[in-house]
C-alpha positions as CSV (number, residue, x, y, z in Angstrom):
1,X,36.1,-16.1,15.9
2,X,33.1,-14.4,14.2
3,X,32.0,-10.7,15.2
4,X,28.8,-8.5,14.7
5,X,29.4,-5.6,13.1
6,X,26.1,-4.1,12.7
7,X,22.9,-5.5,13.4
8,X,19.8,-3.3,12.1
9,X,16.3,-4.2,10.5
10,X,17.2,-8.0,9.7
11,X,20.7,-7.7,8.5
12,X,23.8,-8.8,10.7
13,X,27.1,-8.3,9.4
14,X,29.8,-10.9,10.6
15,X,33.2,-10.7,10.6
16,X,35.5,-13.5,10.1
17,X,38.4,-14.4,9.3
18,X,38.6,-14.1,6.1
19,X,36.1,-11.5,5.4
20,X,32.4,-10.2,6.0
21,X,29.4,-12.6,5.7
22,X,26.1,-10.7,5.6
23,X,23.1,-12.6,6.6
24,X,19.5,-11.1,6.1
25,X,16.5,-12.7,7.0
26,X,13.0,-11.7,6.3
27,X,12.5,-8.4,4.7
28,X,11.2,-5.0,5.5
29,X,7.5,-5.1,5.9
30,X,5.8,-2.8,3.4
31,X,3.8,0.0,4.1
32,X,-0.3,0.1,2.5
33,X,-1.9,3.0,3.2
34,X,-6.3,2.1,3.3
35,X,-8.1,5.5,2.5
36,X,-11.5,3.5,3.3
37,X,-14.6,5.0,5.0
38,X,-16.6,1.9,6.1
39,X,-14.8,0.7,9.1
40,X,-16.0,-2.9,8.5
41,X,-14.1,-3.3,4.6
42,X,-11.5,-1.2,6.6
43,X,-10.8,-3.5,9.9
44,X,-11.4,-6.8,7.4
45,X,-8.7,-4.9,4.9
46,X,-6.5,-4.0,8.0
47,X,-6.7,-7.2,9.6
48,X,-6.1,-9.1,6.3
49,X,-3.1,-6.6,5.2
50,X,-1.3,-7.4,8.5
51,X,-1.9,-11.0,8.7
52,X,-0.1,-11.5,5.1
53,X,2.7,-9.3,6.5
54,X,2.0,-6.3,5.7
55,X,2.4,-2.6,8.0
56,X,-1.3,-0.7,7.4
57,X,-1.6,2.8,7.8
58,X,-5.3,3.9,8.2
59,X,-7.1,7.1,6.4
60,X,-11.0,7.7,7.0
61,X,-10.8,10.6,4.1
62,X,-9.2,11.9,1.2
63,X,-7.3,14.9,2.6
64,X,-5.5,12.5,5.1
65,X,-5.0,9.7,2.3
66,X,-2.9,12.7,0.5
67,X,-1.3,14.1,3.8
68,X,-0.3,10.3,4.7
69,X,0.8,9.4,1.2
70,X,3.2,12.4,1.6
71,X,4.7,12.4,4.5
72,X,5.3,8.7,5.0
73,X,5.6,7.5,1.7
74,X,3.8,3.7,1.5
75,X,4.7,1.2,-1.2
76,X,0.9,0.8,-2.2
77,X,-2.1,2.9,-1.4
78,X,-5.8,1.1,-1.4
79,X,-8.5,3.6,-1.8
80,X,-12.2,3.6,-1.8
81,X,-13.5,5.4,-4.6
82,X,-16.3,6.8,-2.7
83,X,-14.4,9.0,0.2
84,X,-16.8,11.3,2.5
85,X,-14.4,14.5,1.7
86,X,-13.4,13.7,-1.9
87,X,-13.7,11.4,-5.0
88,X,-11.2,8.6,-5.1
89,X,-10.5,9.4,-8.6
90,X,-9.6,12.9,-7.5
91,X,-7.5,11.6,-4.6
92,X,-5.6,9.5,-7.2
93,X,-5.5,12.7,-9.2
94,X,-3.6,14.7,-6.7
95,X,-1.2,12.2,-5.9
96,X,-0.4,12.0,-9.1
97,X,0.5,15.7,-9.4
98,X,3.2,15.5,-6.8
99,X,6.5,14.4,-7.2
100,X,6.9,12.1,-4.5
101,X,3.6,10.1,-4.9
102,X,3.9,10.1,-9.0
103,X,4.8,6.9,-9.3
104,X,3.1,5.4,-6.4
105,X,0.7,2.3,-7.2
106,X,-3.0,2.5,-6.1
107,X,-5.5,0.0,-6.0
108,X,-8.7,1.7,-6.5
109,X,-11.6,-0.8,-4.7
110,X,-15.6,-0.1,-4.8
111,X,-18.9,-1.4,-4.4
112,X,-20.3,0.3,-7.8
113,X,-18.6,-1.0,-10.6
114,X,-19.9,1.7,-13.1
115,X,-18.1,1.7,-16.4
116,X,-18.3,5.5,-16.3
117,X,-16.4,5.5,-12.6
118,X,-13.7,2.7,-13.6
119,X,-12.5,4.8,-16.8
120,X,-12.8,7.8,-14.6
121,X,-10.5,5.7,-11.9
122,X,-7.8,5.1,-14.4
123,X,-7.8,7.9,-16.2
124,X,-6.9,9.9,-12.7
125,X,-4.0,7.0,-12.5
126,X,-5.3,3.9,-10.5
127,X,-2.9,1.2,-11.5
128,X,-5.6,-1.4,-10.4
129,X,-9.3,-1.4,-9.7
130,X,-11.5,-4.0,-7.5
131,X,-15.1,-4.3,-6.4
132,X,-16.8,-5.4,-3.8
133,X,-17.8,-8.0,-2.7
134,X,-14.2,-8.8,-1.7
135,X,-12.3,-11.6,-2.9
136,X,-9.2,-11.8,-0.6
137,X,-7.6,-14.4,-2.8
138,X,-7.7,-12.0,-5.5
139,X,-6.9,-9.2,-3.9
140,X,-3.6,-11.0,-2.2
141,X,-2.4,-12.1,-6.1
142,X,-3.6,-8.4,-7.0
143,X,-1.0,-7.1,-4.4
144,X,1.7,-9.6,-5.1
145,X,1.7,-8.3,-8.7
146,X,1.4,-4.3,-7.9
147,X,4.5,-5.0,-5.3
148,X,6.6,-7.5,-7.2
């Protein structure tokens, strides 16, 4: 006879005789926080994020991307590098500077590819950038290699 021990975010732990089998399915969903200003590229990036699995937590500025990034931590931000508060690059910049977002991977995204704003971008420590137009099959093998 087999008994649950503990059953919590897609783990059950079974006893039986014999021992404990642990069974997991699925994972945890990961967490992508969008610092994007144009709702459109922000409901297609939401929508998109979510369909492929993903949680998405939403930031129309700068200041909140930060606040977000802080206090709940995401695997991956994606951030505009045009915000109506701030720079991206100096959003990326700040994250950087605390301890808890250091090491946290952003995917910079824009509509002006300007050679001077991409080296500015990874200077402040994007790990990735992307322009607009939008390729979602590039930006889901983008993700799958930030994340892996």
């Amino acid at each position: 006879m087999s008994q649950v021990l503990k059953n919590s975010g897609g783990t059950v732990v079974l006893r039986h005789k014999g021992g404990n089998w642990v069974y997991t399915w699925g994972m945890a969903r990961r967490r992508i926080l969008i610092a994007e200003d144009d709702p459109d590229i922000a409901e297609l990036l939401k929508t998109f994020l979510e369909f492929a699995g993903y949680e998405v937590i939403p930031a129309a500025n700068g200041q909140a991307a930060i606040d977000l990034a802080m206090a709940l931590a995401p695997h991956l931000v994606v951030l505009n590098a045009h915000l109506p508060d701030m720079a991206g690059d100096r959003v990326c910049s700040l994250l950087r500077t605390h301890a808890r977002t250091a090491t946290l991977p952003i995917l910079m995204i824009s509509g002006r590819p300007h050679w001077h704003e991409i080296t500015a971008c990874f200077r402040a420590g994007a790990t990735r950038y992307l322009t607009h137009p939008l390729d979602l099959a590039r930006l889901r093998q983008t993700l799958s290699e930030i994340l892996a």
